[in-house]
C-alpha positions in Angstrom: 6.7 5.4 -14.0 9.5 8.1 -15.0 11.7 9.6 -12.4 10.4 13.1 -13.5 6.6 12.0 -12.6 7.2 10.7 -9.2 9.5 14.0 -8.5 6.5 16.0 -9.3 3.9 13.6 -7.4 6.8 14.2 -4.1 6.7 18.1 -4.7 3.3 18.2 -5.3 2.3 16.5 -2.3 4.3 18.4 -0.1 3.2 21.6 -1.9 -0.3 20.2 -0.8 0.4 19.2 2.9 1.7 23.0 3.2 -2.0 24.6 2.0 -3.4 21.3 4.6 -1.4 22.6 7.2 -2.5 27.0 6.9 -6.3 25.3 6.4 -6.0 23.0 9.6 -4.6 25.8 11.3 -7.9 28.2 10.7 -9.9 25.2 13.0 -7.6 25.8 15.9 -5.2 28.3 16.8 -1.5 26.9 17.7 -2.2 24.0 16.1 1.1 23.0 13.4 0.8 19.7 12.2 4.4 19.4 11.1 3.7 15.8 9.6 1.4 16.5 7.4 3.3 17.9 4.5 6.0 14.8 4.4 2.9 12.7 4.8 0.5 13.7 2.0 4.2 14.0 -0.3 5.5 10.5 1.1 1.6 9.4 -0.1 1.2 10.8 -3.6 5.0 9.5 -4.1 4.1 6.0 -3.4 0.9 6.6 -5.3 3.0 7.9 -8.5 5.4 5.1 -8.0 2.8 2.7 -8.0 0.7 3.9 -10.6 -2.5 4.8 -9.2 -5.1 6.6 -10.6 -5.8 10.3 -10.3 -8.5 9.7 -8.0 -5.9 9.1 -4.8 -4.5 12.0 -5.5 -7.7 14.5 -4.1 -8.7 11.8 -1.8 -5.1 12.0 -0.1 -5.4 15.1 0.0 -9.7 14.9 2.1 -8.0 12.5 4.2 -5.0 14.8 5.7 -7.4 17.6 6.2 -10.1 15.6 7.9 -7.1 13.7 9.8 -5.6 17.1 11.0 -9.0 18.8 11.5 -9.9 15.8 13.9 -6.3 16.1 15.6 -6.5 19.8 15.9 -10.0 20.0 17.3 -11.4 16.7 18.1 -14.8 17.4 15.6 -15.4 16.8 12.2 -17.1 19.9 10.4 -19.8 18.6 8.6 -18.5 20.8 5.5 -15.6 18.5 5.8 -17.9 15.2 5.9 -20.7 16.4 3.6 -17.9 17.7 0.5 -16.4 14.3 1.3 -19.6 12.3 0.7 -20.8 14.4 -2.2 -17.4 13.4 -4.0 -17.8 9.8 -3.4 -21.1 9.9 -4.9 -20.3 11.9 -7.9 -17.5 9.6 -8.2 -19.2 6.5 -8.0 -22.3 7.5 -10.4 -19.1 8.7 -13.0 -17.3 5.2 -12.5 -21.2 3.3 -12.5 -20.8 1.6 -9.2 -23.4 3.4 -7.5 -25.0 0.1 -5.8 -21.5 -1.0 -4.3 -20.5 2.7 -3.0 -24.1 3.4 -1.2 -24.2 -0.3 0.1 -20.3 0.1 1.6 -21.6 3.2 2.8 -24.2 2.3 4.6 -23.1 -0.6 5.9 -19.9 1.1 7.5 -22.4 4.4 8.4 -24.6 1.9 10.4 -21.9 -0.3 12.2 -20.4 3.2 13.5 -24.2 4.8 13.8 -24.9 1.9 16.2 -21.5 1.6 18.2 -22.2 5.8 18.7 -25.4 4.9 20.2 -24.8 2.3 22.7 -21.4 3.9 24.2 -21.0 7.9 22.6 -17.8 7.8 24.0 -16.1 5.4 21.5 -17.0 7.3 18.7 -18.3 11.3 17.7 -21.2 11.8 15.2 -18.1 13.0 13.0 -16.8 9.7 13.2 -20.2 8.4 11.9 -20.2 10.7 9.0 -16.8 10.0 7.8 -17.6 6.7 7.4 -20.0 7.0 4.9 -17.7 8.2 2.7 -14.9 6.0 3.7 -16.8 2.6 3.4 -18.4 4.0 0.3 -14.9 4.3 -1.4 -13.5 1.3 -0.1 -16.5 -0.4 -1.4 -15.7 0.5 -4.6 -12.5 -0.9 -4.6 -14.0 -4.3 -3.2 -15.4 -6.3 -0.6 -12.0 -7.3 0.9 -10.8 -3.9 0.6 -13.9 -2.5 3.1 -13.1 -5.3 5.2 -9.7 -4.4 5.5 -10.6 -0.7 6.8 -13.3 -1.4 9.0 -11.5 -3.5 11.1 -8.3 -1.7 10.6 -9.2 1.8 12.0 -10.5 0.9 14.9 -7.1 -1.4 15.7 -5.4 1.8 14.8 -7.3 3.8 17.9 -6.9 1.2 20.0 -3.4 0.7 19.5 -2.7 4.4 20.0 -4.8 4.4 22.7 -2.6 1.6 24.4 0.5 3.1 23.5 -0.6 6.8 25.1 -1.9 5.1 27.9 1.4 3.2 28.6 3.7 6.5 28.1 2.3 9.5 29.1 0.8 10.4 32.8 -2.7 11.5 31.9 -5.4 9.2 30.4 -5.3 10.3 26.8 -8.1 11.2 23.9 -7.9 9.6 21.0 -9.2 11.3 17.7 -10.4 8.3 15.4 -10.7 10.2 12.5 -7.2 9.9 11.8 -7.5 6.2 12.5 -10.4 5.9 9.9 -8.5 8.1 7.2 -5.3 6.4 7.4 -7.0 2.8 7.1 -8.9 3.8 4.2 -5.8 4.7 2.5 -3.9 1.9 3.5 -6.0 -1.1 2.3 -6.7 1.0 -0.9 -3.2 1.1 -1.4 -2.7 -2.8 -0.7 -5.4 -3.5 -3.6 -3.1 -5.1 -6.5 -2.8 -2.7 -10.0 
């Protein structure tokens, strides 16, 4: 990969985490996610560098805003779930994998669908809906790969959980939407080239 290509990928990406940041800011006054612009650049750099597809690139981008959306108000619009899904889909009937996204989405859908059931508390119904699209995509990429994020978002929450918990004074929330996002980009990005 040239130089010149990840330098546009960085630029881009922090371009993008600027227009995240003015959206995020419409679902809650105040609210200035300051990392979200080095984040989404520091993602589509690596991405570049790495030589992903073009795909990661929009999906990077659906993660941040559902990530800061969830941080910002603690919801996930169903707008941001349903464009999400839609995507997925369109992108799995274009790639011919439909079978493996809907399983991976259902799968992932139900295990949060029933969690939400027994104990609401541990997850929101946004929380459900996002992970239909996020077991979906990392279905496509493979069985390990939707292994990998299952288990890893909900570490995530529980290790930020802990870590609140342990240094601040009052019992904290914990968004898992952020959790879920940041999984599904992480074992996508471990998936070998």
């Amino acid at each position: 990969m040239e130089t010149f290509q990840i330098g546009i990928a960085c630029g881009a990406g922090l371009a993008a985490g600027h227009m995240i940041t003015a959206l995020v800011r419409r679902f809650r006054e105040g609210l200035t996610p300051r990392l979200l612009p080095p984040m989404v650049a520091s993602a589509w750099t690596v991405a570049a560098f790495m030589g992903a597809g073009a795909v990661i690139y929009p999906l990077t981008l659906w993660c941040a805003v559902s990530a800061g959306v969830d941080m910002g108000s603690r919801r996930l619009p169903n707008a941001l779930t349903a464009s999400g899904a839609l995507a997925m889909l369109v992108y799995a009937i274009a790639v011919r994998h439909v079978g493996t996204a809907l399983t991976g989405a259902l799968a992932l859908f139900l295990c949060y669908l029933v969690v939400h059931l027994c104990v609401p508390a541990a997850f929101g119904a946004g929380d459900v809906k996002l992970a239909f699209t996020t077991g979906g995509v990392t279905a496509l990429a493979g069985g390990d790969t939707w292994v990998s994020a299952a288990v890893l978002a909900p570490l995530l929450t529980g290790v930020l959980g802990l870590a609140l918990t342990l240094f601040a004074r009052a019992r904290p929330t914990v968004p898992h939407g952020p959790s879920m996002a940041l999984a599904t980009l992480l074992a996508l990005a471990a998936v070998p080239a």
